[in-house]
N, C-alpha and C positions, 0 to 999 in steps of 0.2 A: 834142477837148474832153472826148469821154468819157471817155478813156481817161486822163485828165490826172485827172479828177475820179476817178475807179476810185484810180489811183496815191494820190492827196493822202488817200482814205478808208484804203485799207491803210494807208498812211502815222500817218495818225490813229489807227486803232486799233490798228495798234504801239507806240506811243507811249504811249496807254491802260495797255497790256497792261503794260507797263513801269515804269510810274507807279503802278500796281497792285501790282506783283510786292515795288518798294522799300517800298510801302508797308505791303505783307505783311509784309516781312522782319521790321518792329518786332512785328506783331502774333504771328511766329509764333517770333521769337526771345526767349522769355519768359524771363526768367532764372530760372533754377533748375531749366527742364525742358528734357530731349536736343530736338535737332531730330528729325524724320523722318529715316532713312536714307538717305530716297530723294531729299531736299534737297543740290543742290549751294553747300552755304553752310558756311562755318567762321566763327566768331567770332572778331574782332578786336579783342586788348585792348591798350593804348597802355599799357606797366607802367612806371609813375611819371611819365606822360605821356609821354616821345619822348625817352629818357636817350641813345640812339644819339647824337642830334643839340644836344638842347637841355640845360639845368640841369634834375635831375631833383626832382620833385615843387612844382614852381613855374609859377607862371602859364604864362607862355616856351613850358615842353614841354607844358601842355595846347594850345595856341595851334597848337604845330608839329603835335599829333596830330592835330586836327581840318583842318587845310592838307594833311596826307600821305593822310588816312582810318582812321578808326576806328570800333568799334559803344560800345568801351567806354574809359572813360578811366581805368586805375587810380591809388591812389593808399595812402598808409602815415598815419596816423594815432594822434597824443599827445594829451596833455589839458596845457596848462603848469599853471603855480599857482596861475592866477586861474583856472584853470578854462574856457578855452579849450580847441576843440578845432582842435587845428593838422595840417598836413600834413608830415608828416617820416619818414623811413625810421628813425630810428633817436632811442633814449629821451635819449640825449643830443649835445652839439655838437661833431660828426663833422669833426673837421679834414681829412679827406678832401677833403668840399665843405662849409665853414664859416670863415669867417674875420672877422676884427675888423682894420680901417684895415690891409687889405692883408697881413696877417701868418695864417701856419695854425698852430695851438697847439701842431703835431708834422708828421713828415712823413707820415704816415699815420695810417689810426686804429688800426693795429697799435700800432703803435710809442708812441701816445699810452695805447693801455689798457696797455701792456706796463709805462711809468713810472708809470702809477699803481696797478700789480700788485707792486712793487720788495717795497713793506716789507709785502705778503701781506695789505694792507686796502683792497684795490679799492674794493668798497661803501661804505666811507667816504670815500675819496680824490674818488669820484667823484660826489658829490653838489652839489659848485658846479656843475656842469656838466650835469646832467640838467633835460629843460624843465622837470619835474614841482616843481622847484624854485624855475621861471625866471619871473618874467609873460611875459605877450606881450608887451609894450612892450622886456623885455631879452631876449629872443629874436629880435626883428624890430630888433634893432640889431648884429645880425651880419650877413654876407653871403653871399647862400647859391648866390650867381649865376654862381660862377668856380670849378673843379675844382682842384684842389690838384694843380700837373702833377708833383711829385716822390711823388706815391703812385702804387702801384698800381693801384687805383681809375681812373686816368688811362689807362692801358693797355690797358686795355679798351675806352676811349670815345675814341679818338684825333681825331674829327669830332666832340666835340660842342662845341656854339659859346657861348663864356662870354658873360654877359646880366649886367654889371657894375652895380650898383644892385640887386639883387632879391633880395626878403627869404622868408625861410619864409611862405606865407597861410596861415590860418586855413582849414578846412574848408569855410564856409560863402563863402566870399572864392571858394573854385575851384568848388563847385557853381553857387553862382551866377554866374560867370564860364561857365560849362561850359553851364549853361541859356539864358544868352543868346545866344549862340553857336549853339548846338544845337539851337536852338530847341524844350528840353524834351522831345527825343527819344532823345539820347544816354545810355549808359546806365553806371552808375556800380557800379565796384567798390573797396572802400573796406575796407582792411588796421588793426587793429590790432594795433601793435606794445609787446609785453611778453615779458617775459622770466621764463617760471616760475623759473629758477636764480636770476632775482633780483630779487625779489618787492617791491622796494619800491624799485628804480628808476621806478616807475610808479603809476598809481592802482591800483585791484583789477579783477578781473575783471567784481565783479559793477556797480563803480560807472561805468566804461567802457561796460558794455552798457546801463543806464539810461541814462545821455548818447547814448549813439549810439541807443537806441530815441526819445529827446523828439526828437534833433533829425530822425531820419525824419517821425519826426509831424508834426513845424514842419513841413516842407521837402512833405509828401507825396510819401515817394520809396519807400515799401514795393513797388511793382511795379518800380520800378527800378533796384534796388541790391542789389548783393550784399556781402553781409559776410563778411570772409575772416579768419581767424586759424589759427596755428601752435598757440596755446593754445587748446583746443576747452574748457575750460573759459567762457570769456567767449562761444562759439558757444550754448554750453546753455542760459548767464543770457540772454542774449537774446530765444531763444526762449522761454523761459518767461516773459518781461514781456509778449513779444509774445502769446499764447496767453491770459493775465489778460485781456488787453483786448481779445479777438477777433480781434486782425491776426496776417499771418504774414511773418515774414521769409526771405527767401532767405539761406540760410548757405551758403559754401565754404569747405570744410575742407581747409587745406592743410596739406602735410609736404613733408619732402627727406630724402635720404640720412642725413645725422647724426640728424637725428630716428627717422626706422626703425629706426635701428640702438638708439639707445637705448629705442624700443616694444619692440624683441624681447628687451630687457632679462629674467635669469630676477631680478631684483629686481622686485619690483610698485612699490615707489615711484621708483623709475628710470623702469619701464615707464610707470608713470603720468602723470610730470608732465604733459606737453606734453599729455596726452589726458585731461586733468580726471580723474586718477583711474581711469578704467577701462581696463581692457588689450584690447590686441588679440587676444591670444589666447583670447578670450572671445567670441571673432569669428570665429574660424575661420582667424585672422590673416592675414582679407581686408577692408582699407581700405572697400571698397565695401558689403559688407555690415555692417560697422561704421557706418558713415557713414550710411547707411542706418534703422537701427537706431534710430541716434542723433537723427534727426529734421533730416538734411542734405538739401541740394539739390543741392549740387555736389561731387564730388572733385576736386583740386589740388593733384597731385603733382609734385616736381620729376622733367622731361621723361628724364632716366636711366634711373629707375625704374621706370618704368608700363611697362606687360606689354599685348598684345593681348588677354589673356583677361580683365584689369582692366577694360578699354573693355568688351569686350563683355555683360559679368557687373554694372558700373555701370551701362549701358543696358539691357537685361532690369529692371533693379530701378528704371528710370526717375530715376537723374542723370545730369546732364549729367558730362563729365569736362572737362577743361581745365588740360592743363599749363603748368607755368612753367620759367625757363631760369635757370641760378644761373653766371654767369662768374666770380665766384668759386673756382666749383669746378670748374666744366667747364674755364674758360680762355679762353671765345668767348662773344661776346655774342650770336649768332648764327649758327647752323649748318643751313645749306640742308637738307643729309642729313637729320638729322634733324628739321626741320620738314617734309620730305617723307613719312618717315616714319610721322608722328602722323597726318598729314593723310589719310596710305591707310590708316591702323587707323578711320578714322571721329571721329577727337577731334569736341569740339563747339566749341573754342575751344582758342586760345595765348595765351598771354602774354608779349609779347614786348618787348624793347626799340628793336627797328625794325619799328615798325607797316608803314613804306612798303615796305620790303624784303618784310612777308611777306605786303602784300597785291597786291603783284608778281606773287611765286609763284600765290597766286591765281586772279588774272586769268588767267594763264597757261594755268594747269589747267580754265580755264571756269566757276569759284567765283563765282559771287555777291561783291561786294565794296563793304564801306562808301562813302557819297558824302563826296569833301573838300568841305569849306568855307573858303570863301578869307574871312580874320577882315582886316578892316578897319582 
């Protein structure tokens, strides 16, 4: 009997111990600031929810992230005409994964900007078709829930499982789907998508950042949300709304390959666009110490690019790093090696498109690993 009772108290305070540790995780996985080194935890981010398996940036793949495990659920962010803010990868309806009664407007979205590139007036051509145009009412009468299998696009995602009926949501539609679920613990990183080269497929930088700073407000999601953009312009207005009003935002600033290329531009408005104007070379034409500079929390480099002395030189100056993975460009939507990789430089986080897969790896390695939620 005692030794039963001995047993069932370790037993107990294992369990404790445990219950403790997950519950640290949140406390000590703050966004915007490195883990300890000495933590065996990598951040797990679900990029556009679970595109591996589900339609990306829709209810579905938030639903699949949370059943496989995830800390964070990302997601790509427009404004339409009335002034919603919705979730979509891209300023306009991406025949890729977008279609009307069954039909895709091209077989790719190559081949779709390509005929509206013919007579050399894109920017024009392409204006019925950007949300910024659209309401939400004729945005959410497309269908955004079956991949287009004659694009490339498809190739990539060869398992993911079309969700026939399902429309682009609104931002506030997947947060609060994501909270209930989550139960207000899960943590959100949330991408605006704009295109400096073309400036008026979209709202402005600075009118994107007042919207996205009210509806933090609304929502109280400042300790939970990271805000991510390619145009560090809309990172700056951000912070500066936020800073008027005493609050502060977690920003991650992201790049890739094509963009580098064009920072190391010897044009300065080359070099500038994508970086609001200022150059890297005024940096020491180090990302991290830029970034830094600039009043970031996070770096978020495509996974090619990032250098161990990056990781290590971004942690000394206290941000997190966390790369992302472009199939696009690589070819693979997921590559072991290299997620093994980042994970022995000490990354803080990936962004991945099979959350399940990398938090496999993980386990594996003895990592600390998000809890699924089986969603109802």
């Amino acid at each position: 009997m005692v030794k039963n009772k001995v047993t069932l108290m370790l037993f107990l305070s294992m369990g404790l111990c445990i219950s403790v540790y997950a519950e640290a995780k949140y406390d000590q996985a703050i966004p915007g600031k490195p883990h300890s080194q000495s933590m065996k935890f990598v951040e797990v981010y679900a990029h556009r929810g679970d595109r591996a398996f589900a339609p990306e940036n829709v209810l579905p793949a938030y639903k699949t992230s949370f059943e496989v495990g995830t800390d964070w659920i990302d997601m790509d962010v427009g404004v339409s005409k009335d002034g919603v803010l919705i979730v979509s990868h891209d300023p306009y309806l991406n025949p890729d994964i977008m279609s009307k009664d069954g039909k895709f407007a091209a077989k790719s979205k190559n081949d779709f900007l390509q005929e509206l590139s013919k007579d050399g007036n894109l920017d024009k051509n392409i204006q019925p078709y950007l949300y910024h145009n659209l309401t939400l009412k004729q945005i959410q009468s497309y269908e955004a829930g079956v991949i287009n299998p004659q694009s490339p696009y498809a190739s990539y995602f060869p398992e993911q499982t079309s969700v026939p009926g399902t429309h682009i949501p609104t931002l506030q539609n997947v947060i609060g789907y994501s909270n209930k679920i989550g139960n207000n613990k899960v943590f959100f990183q949330i991408e605006f998508k704009d295109k400096p080269d073309h400036p008026d497929w979209t709202v402005t930088p600075a009118v994107f950042a007042q919207k996205m700073y009210d509806f933090l407000d609304k929502n109280n999601l400042f300790k939970r949300t990271e805000i991510q953009s390619f145009n560090w312009q809309i990172l700056y207005d951000l912070q500066s709304i936020a800073k008027k009003h005493g609050k502060h935002v977690n920003t991650a600033y992201l790049t890739a390959t094509d963009v580098d290329k064009l920072n190391h531009d010897s044009d300065p408005k080359i070099a500038g666009l994508w970086t609001g104007g200022k150059l890297l070379k005024d940096y020491n034409n180090s990302y991290p110490t830029m970034i830094k500079a600039l009043g970031g929390n996070c770096y978020e480099p495509e996974d090619v690019m990032l250098t161990k002395e990056d990781v290590d030189l971004a942690h000394k100056l206290g941000l997190k790093v966390v790369p992302w993975r472009w199939p696009e460009h690589t070819g693979t939507a997921f590559d072991t090696p290299m997620a093994e990789k980042l994970i022995s430089w000490g990354v803080d986080g990936l962004i991945v498109d099979d959350p399940g897969r990398l938090t496999s790896i993980l386990a594996a390695k003895g990592y600390n690993v998000p809890k699924r939620i089986e969603v109802k």
